[in-house]
C-alpha positions as CSV (number, residue, x, y, z in Angstrom):
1,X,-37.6,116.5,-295.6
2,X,-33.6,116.6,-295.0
3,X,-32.5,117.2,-291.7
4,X,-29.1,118.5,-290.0
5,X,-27.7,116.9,-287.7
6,X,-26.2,119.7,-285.0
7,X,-24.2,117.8,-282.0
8,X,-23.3,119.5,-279.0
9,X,-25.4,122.4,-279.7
10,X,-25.7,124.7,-276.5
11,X,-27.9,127.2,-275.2
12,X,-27.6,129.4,-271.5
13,X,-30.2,128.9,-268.8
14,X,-31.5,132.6,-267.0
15,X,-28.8,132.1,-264.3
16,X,-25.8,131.6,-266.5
17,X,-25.7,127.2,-266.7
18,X,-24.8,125.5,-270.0
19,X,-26.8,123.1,-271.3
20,X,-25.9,120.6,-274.2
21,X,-27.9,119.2,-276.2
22,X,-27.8,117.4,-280.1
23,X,-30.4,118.4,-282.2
24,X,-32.0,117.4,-285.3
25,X,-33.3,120.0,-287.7
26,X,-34.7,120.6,-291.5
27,X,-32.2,121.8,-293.2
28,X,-34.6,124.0,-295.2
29,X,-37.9,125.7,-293.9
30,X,-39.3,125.3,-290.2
31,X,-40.7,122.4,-288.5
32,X,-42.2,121.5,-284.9
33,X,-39.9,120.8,-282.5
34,X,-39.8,117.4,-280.0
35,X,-37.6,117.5,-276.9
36,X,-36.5,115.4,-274.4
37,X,-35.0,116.8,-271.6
38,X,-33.2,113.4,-269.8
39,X,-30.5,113.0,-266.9
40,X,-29.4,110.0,-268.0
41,X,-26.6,110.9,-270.9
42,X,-28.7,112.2,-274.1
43,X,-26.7,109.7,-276.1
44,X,-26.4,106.4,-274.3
45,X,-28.6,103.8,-276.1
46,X,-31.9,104.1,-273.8
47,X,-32.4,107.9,-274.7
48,X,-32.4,106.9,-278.2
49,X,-34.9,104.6,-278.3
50,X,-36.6,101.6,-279.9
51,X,-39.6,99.7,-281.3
52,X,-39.6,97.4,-277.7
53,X,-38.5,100.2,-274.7
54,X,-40.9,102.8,-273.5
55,X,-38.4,105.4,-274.8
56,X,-39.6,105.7,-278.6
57,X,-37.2,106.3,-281.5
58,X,-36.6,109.9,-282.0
59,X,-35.5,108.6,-285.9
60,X,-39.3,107.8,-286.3
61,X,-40.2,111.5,-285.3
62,X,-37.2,112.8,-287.8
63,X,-38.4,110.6,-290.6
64,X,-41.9,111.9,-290.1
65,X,-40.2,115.3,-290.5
66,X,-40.1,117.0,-286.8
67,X,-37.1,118.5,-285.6
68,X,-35.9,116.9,-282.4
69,X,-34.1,117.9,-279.3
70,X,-32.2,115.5,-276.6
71,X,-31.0,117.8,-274.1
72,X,-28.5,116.4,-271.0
73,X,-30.3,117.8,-267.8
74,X,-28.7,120.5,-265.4
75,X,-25.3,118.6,-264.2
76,X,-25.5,115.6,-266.2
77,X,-23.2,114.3,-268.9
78,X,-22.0,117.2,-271.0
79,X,-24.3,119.9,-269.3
80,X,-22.7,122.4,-266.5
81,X,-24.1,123.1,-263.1
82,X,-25.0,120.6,-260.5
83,X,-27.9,118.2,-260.5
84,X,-30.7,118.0,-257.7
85,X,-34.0,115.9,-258.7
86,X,-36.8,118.4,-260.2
87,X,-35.5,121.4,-258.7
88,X,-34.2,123.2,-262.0
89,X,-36.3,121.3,-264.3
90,X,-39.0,123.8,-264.7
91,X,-37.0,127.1,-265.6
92,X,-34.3,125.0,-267.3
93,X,-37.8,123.5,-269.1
94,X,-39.2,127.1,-269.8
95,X,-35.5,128.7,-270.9
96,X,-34.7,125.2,-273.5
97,X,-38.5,125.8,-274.9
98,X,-37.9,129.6,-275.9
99,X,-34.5,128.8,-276.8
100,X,-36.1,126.5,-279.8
101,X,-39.0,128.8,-280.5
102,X,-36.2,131.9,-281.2
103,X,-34.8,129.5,-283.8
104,X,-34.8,130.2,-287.5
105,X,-35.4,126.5,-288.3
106,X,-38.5,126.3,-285.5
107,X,-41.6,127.3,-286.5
108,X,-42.7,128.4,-282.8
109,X,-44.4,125.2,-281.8
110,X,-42.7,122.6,-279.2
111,X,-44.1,119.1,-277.8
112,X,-42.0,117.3,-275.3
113,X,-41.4,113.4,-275.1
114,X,-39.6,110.9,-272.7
115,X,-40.5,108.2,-270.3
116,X,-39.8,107.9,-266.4
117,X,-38.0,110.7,-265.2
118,X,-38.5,112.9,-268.6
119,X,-42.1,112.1,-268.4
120,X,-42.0,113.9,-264.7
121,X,-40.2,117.0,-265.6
122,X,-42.8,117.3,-268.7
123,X,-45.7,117.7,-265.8
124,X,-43.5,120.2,-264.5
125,X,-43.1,122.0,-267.5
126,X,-46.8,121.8,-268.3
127,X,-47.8,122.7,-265.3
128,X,-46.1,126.6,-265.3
129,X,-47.8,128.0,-268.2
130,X,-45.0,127.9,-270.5
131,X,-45.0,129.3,-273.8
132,X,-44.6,127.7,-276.9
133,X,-45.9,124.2,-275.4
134,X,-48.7,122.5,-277.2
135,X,-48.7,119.2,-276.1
136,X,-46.8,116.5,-273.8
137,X,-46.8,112.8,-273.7
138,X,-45.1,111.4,-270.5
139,X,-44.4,107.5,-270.5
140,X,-44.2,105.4,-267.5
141,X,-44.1,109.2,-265.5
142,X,-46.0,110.7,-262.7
143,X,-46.6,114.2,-261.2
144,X,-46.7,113.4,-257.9
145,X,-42.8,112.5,-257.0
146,X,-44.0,111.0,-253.1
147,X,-46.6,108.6,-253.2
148,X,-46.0,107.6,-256.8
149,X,-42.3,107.5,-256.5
150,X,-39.8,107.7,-253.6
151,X,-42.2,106.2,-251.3
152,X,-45.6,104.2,-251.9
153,X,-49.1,105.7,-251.8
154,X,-49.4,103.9,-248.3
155,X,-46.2,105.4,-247.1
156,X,-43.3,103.3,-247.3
157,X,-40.2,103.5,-248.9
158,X,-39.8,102.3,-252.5
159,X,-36.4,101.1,-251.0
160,X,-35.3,99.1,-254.6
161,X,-36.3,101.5,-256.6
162,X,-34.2,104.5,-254.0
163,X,-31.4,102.5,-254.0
164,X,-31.0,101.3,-257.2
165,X,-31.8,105.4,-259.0
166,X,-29.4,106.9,-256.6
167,X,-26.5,104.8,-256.7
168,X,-26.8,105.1,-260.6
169,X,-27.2,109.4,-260.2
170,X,-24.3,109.6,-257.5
171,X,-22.2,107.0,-259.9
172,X,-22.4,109.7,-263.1
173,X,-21.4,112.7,-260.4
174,X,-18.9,110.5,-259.4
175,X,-18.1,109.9,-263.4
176,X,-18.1,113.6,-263.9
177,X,-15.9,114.3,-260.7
178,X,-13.1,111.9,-261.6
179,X,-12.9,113.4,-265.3
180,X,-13.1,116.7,-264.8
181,X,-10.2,115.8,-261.9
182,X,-12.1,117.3,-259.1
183,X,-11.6,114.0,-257.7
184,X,-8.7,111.8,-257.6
185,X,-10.4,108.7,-255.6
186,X,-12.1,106.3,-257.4
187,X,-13.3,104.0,-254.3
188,X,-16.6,105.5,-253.9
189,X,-17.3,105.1,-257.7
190,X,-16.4,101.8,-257.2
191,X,-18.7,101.4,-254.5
192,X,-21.5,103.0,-256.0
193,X,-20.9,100.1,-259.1
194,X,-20.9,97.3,-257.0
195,X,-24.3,98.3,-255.6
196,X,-26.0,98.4,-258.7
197,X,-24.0,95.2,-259.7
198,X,-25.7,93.5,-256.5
199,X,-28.0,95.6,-254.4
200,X,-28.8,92.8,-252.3
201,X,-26.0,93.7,-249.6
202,X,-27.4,97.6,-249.9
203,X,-31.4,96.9,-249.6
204,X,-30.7,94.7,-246.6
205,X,-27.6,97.2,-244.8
206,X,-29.6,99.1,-241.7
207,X,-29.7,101.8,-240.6
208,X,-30.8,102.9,-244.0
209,X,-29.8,106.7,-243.1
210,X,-25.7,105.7,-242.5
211,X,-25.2,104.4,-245.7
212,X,-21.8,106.3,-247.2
213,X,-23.4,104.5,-250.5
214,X,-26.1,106.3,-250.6
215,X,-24.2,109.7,-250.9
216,X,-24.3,111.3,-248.0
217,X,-24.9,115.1,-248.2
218,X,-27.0,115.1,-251.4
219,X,-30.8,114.8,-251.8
220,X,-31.1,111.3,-250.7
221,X,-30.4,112.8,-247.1
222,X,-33.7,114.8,-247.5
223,X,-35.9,112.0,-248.8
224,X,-35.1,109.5,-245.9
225,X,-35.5,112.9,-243.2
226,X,-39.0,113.5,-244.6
227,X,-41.1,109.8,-244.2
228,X,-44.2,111.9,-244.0
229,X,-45.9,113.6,-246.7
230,X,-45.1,116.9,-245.0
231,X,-44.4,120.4,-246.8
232,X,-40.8,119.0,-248.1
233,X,-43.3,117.4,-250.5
234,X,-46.1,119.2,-250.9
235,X,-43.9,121.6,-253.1
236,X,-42.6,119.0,-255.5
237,X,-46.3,118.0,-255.9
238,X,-47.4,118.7,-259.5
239,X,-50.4,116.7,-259.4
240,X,-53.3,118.7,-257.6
241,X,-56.4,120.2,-258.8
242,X,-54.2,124.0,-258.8
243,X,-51.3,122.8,-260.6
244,X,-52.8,121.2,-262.9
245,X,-55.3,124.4,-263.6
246,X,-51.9,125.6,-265.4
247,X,-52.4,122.6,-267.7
248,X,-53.2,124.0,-270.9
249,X,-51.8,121.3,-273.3
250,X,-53.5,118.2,-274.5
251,X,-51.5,115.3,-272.8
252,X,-51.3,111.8,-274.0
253,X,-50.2,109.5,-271.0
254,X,-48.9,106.4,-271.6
255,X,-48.2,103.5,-269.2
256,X,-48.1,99.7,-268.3
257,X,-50.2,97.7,-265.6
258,X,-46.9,96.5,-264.4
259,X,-45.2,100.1,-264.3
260,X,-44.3,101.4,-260.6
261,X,-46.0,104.8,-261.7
262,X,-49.0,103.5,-263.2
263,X,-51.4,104.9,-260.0
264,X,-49.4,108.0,-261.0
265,X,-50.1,107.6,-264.5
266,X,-53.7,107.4,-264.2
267,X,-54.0,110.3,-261.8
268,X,-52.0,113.1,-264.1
269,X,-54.8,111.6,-266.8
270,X,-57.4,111.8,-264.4
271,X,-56.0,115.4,-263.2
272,X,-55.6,116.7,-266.6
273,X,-58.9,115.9,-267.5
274,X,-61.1,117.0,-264.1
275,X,-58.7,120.3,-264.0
276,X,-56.9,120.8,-267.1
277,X,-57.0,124.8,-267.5
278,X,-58.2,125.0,-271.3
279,X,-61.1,122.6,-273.2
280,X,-58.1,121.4,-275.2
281,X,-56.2,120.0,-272.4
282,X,-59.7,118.2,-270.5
283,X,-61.3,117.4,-273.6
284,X,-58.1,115.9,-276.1
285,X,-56.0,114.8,-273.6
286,X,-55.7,110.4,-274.0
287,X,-54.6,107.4,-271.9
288,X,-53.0,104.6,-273.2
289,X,-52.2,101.5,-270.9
290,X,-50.5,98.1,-271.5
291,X,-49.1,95.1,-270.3
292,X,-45.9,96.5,-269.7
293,X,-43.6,97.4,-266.8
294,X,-41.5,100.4,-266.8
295,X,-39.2,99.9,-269.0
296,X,-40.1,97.5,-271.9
297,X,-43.4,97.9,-274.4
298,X,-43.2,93.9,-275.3
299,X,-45.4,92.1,-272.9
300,X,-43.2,89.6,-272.1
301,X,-42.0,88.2,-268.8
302,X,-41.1,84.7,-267.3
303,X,-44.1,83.7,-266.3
304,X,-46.3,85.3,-268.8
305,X,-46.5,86.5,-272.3
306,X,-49.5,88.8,-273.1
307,X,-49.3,87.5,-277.1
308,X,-48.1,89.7,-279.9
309,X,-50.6,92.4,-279.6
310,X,-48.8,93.3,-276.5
311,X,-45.7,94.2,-278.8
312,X,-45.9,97.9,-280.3
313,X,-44.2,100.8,-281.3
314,X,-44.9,103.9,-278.9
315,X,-43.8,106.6,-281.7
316,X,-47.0,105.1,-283.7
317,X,-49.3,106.8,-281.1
318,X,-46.9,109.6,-280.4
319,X,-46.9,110.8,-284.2
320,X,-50.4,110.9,-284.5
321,X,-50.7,112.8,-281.3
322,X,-48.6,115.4,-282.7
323,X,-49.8,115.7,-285.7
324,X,-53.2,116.5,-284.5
325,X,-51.6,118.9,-282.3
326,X,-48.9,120.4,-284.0
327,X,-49.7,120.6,-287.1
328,X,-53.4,120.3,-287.2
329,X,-54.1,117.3,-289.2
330,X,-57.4,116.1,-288.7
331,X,-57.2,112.2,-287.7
332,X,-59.0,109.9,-290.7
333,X,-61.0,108.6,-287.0
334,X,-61.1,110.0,-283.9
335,X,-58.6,108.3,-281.2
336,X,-60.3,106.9,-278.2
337,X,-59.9,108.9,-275.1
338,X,-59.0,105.6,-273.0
339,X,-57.4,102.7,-274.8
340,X,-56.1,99.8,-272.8
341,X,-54.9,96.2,-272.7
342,X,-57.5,94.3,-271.4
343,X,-54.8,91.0,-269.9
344,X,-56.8,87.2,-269.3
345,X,-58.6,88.1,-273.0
346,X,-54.8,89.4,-273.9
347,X,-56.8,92.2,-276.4
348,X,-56.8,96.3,-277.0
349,X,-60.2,97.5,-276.0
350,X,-61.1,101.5,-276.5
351,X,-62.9,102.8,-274.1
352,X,-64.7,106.3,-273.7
353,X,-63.2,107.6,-270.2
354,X,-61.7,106.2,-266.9
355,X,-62.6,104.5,-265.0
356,X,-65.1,103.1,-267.0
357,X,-68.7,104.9,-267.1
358,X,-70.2,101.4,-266.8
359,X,-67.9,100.1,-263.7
360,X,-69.6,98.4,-261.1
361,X,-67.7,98.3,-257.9
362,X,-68.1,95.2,-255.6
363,X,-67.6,93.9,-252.2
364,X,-65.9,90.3,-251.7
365,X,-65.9,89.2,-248.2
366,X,-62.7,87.8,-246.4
367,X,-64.1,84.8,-244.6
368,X,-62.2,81.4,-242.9
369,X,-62.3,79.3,-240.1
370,X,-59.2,80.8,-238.3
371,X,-56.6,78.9,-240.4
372,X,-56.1,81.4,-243.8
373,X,-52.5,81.3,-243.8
374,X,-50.5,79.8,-247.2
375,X,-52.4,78.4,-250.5
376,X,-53.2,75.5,-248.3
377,X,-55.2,77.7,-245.9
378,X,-59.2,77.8,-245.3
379,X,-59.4,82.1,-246.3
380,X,-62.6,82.6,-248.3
381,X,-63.4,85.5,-250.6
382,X,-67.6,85.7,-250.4
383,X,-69.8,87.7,-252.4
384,X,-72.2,87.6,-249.4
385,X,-71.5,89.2,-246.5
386,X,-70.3,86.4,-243.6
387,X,-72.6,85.1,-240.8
388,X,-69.7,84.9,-238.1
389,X,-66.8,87.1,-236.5
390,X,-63.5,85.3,-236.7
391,X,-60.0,86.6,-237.6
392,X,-56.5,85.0,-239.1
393,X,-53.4,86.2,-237.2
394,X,-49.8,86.1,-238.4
395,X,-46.2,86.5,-237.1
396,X,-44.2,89.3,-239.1
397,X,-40.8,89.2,-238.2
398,X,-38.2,92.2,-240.4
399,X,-35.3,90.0,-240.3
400,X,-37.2,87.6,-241.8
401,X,-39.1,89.6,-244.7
402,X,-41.5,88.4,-247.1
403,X,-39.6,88.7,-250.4
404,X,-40.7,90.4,-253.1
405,X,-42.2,88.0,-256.1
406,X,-43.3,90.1,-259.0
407,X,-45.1,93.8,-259.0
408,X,-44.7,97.1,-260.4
409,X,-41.1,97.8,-259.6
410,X,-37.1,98.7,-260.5
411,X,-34.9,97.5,-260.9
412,X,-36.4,94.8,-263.9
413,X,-34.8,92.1,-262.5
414,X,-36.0,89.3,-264.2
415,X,-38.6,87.1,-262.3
416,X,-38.7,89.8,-260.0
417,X,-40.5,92.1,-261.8
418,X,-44.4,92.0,-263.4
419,X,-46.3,89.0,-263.7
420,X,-44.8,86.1,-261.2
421,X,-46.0,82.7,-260.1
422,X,-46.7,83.4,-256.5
423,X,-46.0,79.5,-255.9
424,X,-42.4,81.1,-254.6
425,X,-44.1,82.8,-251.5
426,X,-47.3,81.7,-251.1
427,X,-46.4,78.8,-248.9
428,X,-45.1,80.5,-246.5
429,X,-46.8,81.0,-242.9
430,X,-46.9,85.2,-243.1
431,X,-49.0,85.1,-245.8
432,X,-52.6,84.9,-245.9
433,X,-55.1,83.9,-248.8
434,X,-58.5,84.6,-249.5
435,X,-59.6,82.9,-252.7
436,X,-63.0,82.7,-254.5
437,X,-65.1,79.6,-255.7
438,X,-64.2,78.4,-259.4
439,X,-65.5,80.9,-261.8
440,X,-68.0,79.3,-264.4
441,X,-67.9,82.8,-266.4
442,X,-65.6,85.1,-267.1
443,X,-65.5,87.8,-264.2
444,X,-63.8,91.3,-265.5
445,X,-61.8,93.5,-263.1
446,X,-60.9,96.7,-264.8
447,X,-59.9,100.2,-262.7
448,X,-58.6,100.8,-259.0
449,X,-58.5,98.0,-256.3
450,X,-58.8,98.6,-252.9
451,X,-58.8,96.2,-249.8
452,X,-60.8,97.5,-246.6
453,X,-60.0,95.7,-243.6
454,X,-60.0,95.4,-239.8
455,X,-56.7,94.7,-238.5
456,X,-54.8,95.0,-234.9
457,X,-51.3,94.2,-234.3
458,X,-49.5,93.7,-230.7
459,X,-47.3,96.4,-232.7
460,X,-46.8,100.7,-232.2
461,X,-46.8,100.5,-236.0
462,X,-46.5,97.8,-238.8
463,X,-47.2,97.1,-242.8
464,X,-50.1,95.4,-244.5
465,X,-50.3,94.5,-248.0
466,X,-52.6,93.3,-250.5
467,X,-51.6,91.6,-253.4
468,X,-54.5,91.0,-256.5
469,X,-54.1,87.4,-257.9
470,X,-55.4,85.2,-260.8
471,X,-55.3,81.9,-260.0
472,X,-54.8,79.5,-263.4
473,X,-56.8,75.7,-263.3
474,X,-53.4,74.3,-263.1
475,X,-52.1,75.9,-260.3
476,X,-50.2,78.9,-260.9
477,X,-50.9,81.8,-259.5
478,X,-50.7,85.4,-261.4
479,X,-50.2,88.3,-259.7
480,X,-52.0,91.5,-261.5
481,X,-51.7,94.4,-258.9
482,X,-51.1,95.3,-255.0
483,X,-50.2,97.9,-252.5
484,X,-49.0,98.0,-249.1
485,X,-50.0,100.6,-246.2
486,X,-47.9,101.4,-243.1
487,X,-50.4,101.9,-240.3
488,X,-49.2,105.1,-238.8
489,X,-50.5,106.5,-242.3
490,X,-53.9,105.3,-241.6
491,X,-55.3,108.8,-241.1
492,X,-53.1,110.0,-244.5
493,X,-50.0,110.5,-245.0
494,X,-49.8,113.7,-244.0
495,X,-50.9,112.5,-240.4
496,X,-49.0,109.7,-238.8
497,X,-50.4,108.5,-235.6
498,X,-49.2,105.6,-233.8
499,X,-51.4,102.4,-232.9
500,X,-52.7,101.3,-230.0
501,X,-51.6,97.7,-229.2
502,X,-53.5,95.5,-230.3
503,X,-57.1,98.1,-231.1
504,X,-58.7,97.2,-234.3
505,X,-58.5,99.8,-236.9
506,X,-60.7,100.2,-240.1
507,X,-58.1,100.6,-242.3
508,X,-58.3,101.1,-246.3
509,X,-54.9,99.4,-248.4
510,X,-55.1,101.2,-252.6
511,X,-53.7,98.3,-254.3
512,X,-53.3,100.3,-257.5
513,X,-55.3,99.6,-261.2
514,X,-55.7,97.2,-263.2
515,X,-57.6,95.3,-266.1
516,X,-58.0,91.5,-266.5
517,X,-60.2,89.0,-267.5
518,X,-60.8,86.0,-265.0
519,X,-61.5,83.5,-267.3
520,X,-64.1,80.1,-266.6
521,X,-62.2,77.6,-264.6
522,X,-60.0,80.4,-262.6
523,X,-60.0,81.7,-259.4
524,X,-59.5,84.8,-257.5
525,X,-57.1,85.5,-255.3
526,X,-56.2,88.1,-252.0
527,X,-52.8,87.7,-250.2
528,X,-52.4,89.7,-247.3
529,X,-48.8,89.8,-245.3
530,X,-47.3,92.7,-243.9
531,X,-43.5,93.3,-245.6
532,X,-42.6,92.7,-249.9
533,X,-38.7,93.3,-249.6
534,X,-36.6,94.9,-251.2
535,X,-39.4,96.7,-253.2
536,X,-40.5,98.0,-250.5
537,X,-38.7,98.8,-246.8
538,X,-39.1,96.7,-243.6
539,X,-41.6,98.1,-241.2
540,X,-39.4,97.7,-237.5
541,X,-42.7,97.9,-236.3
542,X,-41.4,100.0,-233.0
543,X,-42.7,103.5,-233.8
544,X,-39.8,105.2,-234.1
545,X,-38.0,106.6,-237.7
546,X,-37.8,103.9,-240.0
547,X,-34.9,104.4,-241.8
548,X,-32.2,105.4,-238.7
549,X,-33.0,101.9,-236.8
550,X,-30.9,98.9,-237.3
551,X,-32.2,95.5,-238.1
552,X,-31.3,94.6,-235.0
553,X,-33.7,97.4,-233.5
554,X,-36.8,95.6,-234.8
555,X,-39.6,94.1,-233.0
556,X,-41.6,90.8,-234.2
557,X,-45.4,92.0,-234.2
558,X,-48.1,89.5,-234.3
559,X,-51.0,90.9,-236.9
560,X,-54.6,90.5,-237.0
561,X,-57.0,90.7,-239.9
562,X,-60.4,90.3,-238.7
563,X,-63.2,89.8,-240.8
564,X,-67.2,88.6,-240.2
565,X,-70.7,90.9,-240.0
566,X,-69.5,93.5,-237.5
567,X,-66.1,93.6,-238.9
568,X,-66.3,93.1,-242.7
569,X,-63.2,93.5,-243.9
570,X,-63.5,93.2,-247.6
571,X,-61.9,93.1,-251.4
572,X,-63.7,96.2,-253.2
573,X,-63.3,95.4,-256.9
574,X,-64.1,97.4,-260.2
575,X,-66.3,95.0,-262.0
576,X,-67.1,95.6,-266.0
577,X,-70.0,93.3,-267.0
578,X,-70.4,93.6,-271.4
């Protein structure tokens, strides 16, 4: 099939906006249409894609003879209007979809593509009964922009991720400003480059809510007023069972074990499929998961390289996905509902539904004689319950965070992000570690993680987290997933209530999903601390709103984790025996 090449080809949203976008058509008959709707400048090299970024080629859906969209969202790069994070994206969705379906070259059928932020606005789109949608495959995306986004699913602020996405956003409406000679001042650009160059100085800069950097006056403002999951984000939440009754599309969602949206990820999938509002969308809608972080599909990081199966091409599965459902081509074999990357083993495994039918979730007991702090310390992960109370205390001090070392994160800074030897923390006095026996077998962990535990702080409020790590026979130690929960969020997020100094709380840390192998000869590991900085921001631990409290505000809280038979605080793992 020839195609035309149309740049700068416009269209008008219902209220009168301008959009730009370049588009790709057969220069003869009618074909399906794929569009990406992106923020980030339709033609910079990211949006264009490539055998090794989540972002596949949109040349590989030309050459397999769709017609293709890349549209600049509402007040980005070419398009008019002012941009504000998902609050146009579903009408400007709907009004760019019947734009292509009036076409002479569209043949009334549209799919949408795009990873990270035009994954989320596909869930939006989905999610309002829009005609002329047949399918969505969001990469690396979630529908819920709080707990899978902004902040963490226990509450605190993805504070690397905030600063680092809205000092590049304010830095293109500073771009825009400057050329379209609204403004004459280029300082603030300036400013806005230099934290991106090194956001060291603005991660650690307190109070968080004074920062000129940050652009004061835009959305930012809102995000840091609204800690708590409150009604601010109930409305921007496109992943409950209601919103996702409007899901009427099949929906392949793609993602990585080291992706910051991957609990997001797996809970669209999860959503689709429990409330998807037609048999097509439960029934034909996929997951696909691999050893990737957000941004790169190549399994390969620092400390560890997942082999070359890790290494694909995400059009591969996105053509077939719309073929089946654009054009109706029957697949030669079904594709699995579930496929993932099974790490340790380092091998694709299909799988009939998640979490797995045949999962076995089981308790592994923190235990030690007082003294669990660092590698070096005496923590214990049992498979029997402990015969005796004790607990393992800790001094957290904010000025004095526990850095972050590896995760599901942004920005991918190497040995920052994914898979990290923890060797560059774990000696330190804030962290504790629980660690099984040597494993004669291989012990698989496949699907969500969760730490219950008993803890008490002489604290109003303060973080734990819980980090997942696979401990090699020479030493290094590999972390696979974690989570972190501020305690006023105990109750949900929804709920904050203070502590009580020093009252033990049952208290339950998500610590995300994950699938790996524990091969003979390793162990398991727990770390538990109470701060991962920047990823995540300090706790002051005095009660009061986070992000308008200086440094120099903070209290040091001394934190408890208490384990033994009437407190059995415990690792609660997914457990896959075949």
């Amino acid at each position: 099939m020839t195609h035309v090449y149309e740049p700068n080809t416009t269209m008008t949203t219902r209220d009168g906006v301008t959009l730009v976008a370049d588009v790709w058509r057969p220069a003869e008959g009618t074909a399906p249409t794929l569009l990406m709707r992106t923020p980030y400048n339709r033609r910079s090299t990211g949006m264009l894609g490539s055998a090794n970024t989540s972002v596949p080629s949109f040349m590989q859906f030309v050459n397999a003879g769709y017609a293709v969209m890349i549209q600049d969202a509402r007040g980005t790069s070419a398009s008019e209007g002012r941009f504000e994070p998902k609050v146009n994206e579903v009408g400007d969705g709907q009004d760019t979809i019947a734009w292509i379906c009036d076409q002479s070259w569209s043949d009334g059928s549209v799919a949408m593509f795009g990873a990270s932020y035009m994954g989320m606005v596909q869930w939006a789109v989905a999610g309002s009964d829009t005609p002329g949608l047949r399918a969505i495959v969001p990469t690396t995306a979630a529908a819920d922009w709080y707990s899978n986004l902004w902040y963490s699913q226990g509450g605190a602020m993805s504070l690397s991720l905030d600063t680092f996405w809205n000092s590049m956003m304010y830095m293109g409406e500073e771009q825009r400003a400057l050329a379209s000679g609204a403004s004459q001042d280029p300082s603030m650009l300036m400013q806005l480059g230099g934290s991106l160059l090194y956001p060291d100085p603005v991660n650690e800069a307190t109070p968080l809510a004074e920062l000129a950097v940050h652009g004061k006056g835009r959305w930012f403002d809102d995000w840091i007023a609204h800690p708590d999951f409150d009604e601010y984000w109930r409305s921007q939440d496109w992943s409950t069972s209601e919103r996702m009754s409007h899901v009427t599309v099949p929906v392949l969602s793609v993602g990585g074990w080291y992706d910051l949206k991957i609990s997001g990820t797996v809970e669209g999938f999860l959503g689709v499929r429990q409330h998807g509002g037609s048999p097509g969308a439960r029934e034909q809608s996929r997951l696909v998961i691999g050893p990737w972080d957000h941004m790169s599909v190549t399994g390969r990081f620092p400390d560890r390289y997942f082999g070359m199966l890790a290494e694909v091409d995400p059009s591969i599965e996105h053509i077939a996905f719309y073929d089946q459902h654009l054009r109706g081509v029957t697949p030669a074999a079904a594709a699995p509902r579930v496929r993932i990357f099974v790490m340790g083993i380092d091998q694709w495994r299909d799988e009939e539904d998640w979490p797995l039918p045949d999962t076995r979730y089981e308790d592994f007991y923190l235990d030690s004689a007082g003294s669990a702090a660092t590698r070096h310390g005496d923590g214990r992960l049992l498979i029997a319950p402990p015969t005796k109370d004790t607990l393992d205390q800790f001094t957290y001090d904010p000025r004095a965070a526990v850095p972050t070392a590896g995760g599901a994160l942004l920005p991918a800074t190497p040995g920052m992000i994914g898979p990290v030897d923890q060797s560059v923390v774990d000696g330190r006095e804030d962290i504790l570690c629980y660690v099984t026996d040597v494993f004669d077998e291989p012990i698989e962990v496949t699907g969500p993680v969760e730490l219950r535990a008993f803890v008490s702080s002489s604290a109003l409020d303060t973080d734990i987290t819980a980090k997942l790590v696979d401990v090699y026979p020479d030493g290094r130690a590999i972390n696979l997933c974690d989570g972190i929960l501020r305690l006023r969020y105990r109750n949900g997020l929804d709920r904050p209530e203070l502590l009580e100094p020093d009252q033990v709380y049952d208290v339950t840390i998500r610590m995300g999903v994950t699938s790996n192998v524990f091969l003979p000869g390793h162990r398991l590991r727990l770390d538990v601390s109470s701060s991962n900085f920047p990823r995540f921001d300090r706790n002051t631990n005095t009660g009061g709103f986070i992000s308008g409290e200086s440094i120099e505000d903070a209290v040091v809280a001394t934190n408890r984790v208490h384990h033994g038979p009437t407190q059995p605080s415990r690792l609660v793992l997914p457990l896959i025996s075949r």
